[in-house]
C-alpha positions in Angstrom: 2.8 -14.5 -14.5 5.0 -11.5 -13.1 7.7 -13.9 -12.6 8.3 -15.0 -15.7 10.3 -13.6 -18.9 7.7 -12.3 -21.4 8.7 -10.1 -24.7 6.9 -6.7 -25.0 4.3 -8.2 -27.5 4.0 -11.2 -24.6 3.0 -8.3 -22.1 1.1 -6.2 -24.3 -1.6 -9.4 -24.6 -1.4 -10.7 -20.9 -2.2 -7.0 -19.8 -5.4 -6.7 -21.6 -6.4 -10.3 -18.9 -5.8 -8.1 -15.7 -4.4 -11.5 -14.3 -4.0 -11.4 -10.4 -0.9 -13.5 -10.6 0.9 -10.1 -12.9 0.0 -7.8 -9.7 2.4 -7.4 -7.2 1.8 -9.3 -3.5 1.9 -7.9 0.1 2.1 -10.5 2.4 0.3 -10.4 5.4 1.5 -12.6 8.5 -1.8 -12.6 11.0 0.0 -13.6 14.0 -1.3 -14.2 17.3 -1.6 -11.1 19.5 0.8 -12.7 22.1 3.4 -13.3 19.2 3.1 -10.2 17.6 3.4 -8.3 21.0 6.6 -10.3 21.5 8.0 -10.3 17.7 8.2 -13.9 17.5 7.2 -16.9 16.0 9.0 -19.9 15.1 7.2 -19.6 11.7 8.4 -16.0 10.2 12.2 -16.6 9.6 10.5 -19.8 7.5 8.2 -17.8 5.8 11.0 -14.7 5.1 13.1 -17.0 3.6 10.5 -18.1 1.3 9.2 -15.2 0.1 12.7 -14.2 -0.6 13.6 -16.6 -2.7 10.6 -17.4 -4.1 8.3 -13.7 -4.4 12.2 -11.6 -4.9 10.9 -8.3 -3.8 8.0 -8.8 -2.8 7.1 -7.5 1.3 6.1 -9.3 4.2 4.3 -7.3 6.8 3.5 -9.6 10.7 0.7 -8.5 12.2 -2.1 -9.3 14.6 -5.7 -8.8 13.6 -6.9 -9.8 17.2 -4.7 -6.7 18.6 -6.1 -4.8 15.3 -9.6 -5.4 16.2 -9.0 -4.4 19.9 -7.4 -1.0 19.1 -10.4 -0.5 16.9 -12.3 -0.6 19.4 -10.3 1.4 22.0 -10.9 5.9 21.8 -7.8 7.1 21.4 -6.5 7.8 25.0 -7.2 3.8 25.5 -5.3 2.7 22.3 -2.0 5.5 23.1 -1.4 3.6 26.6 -2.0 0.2 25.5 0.7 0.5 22.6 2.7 2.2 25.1 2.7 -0.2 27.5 3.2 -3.2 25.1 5.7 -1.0 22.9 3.8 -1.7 20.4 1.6 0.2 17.8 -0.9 -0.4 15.2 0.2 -2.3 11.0 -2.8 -0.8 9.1 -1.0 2.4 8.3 2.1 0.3 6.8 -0.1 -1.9 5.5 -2.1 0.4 3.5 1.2 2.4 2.5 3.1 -0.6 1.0 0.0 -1.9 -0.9 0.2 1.8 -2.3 3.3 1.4 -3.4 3.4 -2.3 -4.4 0.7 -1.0 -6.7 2.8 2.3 -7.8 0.4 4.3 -6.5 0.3 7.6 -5.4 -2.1 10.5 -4.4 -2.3 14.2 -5.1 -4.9 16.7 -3.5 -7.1 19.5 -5.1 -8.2 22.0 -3.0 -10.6 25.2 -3.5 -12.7 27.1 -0.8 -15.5 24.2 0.3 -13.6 21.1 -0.1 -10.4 19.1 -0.5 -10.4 16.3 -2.3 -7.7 13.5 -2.4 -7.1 11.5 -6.0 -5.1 8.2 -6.4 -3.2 7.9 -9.6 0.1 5.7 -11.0 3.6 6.8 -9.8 5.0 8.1 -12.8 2.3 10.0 -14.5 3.0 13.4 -15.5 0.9 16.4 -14.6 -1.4 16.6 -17.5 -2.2 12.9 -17.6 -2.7 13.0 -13.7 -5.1 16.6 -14.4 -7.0 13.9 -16.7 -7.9 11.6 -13.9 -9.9 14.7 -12.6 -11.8 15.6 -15.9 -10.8 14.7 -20.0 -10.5 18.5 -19.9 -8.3 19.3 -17.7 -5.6 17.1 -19.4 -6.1 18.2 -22.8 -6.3 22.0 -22.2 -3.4 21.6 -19.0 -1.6 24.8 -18.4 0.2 24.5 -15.1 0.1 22.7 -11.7 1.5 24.6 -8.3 3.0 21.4 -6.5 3.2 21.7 -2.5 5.4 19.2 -0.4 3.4 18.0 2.4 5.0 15.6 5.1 
C-alpha cells in the first residue's frame, strides 16, 4: 500500500484500516555472529540491491542476534572488551533509533522535583498538540514550553 499512487480521498479511507503494508519497514539482516563480526556475507549486496530498488528508502540494518544475546548477557566491563577486541559493538541502539524515525517518531521529557518522565509523540507536532499527549488540558489551555537541547 505505501508504494502505490493514492489521491488524498484514496488515503484518507486506507488510513482509517491501519494496514501494516502503509507503515514504513526496517529491515533487519540476522547474520551469523562470525559474519557479522567480519562484515560479510555473500547474501547482503543481494539483499541491498533489493530493497533498493524495490522498498526506495526504506533501511537495512545487519546484525547478529547470537552476538546480541551474548552481550546481554555479559556486565559491562565483559561486553566493553569483547567489542573491543572484535571492533565491534552492539545494533539495538540503531535499531531502535531508525524504527523511531521510520515511524516519525520523537520523544520529549517532563520533568518536576520526583520524577522525569519521557513521552513519544509524531515528528512534526507542535507544542500544544504534543502538551495534549500529556493531558486534553494541557493542550487546550497551552501557554508556553521552555525547550532544552540535550545531546
Amino acid at each position: 500500500v505505501r508504494f502505490g499512487q493514492w489521491n488524498t480521498k484514496e488515503v484518507d479511507l486506507l488510513n482509517e484500516y491501519n494496514l501494516l503494508t502503509g507503515k514504513p519497514g526496517v529491515y533487519l539482516v540476522n547474520m551469523s555472529e562470525k559474519d557479522f563480526l567480519r562484515k560479510k556475507n555473500k547474501w547482503l549486496p543481494k539483499l541491498k540491491a533489493w530493497i533498493d530498488e524495490q522498498r526506495p528508502g526504506e533501511r537495512m540494518i545487519p546484525y547478529s542476534a547470537g552476538m546480541e544475546a551474548k552481550l546481554f548477557e555479559m556486565n559491562d566491563e565483559e561486553k566493553k572488551a569483547y567489542c573491543e577486541e572484535n571492533n565491534t559493538q552492539s545494533q539495538m541502539g540503531k535499531i531502535v533509533t531508525e524504527g523511531y524515525h521510520a515511524l516519525s517518531l520523537i520523544h520529549f521529557y517532563t520533568c518536576g522535583p520526583d520524577e522525569v518522565k519521557c513521552w513519544t509523540i509524531r515528528d512534526g507536532w507542535t507544542a500544544p498538540k504534543a502538551a495534549g499527549t500529556i493531558h486534553t488540558d494541557f493542550e487546550r489551555g497551552f501557554i508556553k514550553a521552555e525547550v532544552y537541547n540535550f545531546k
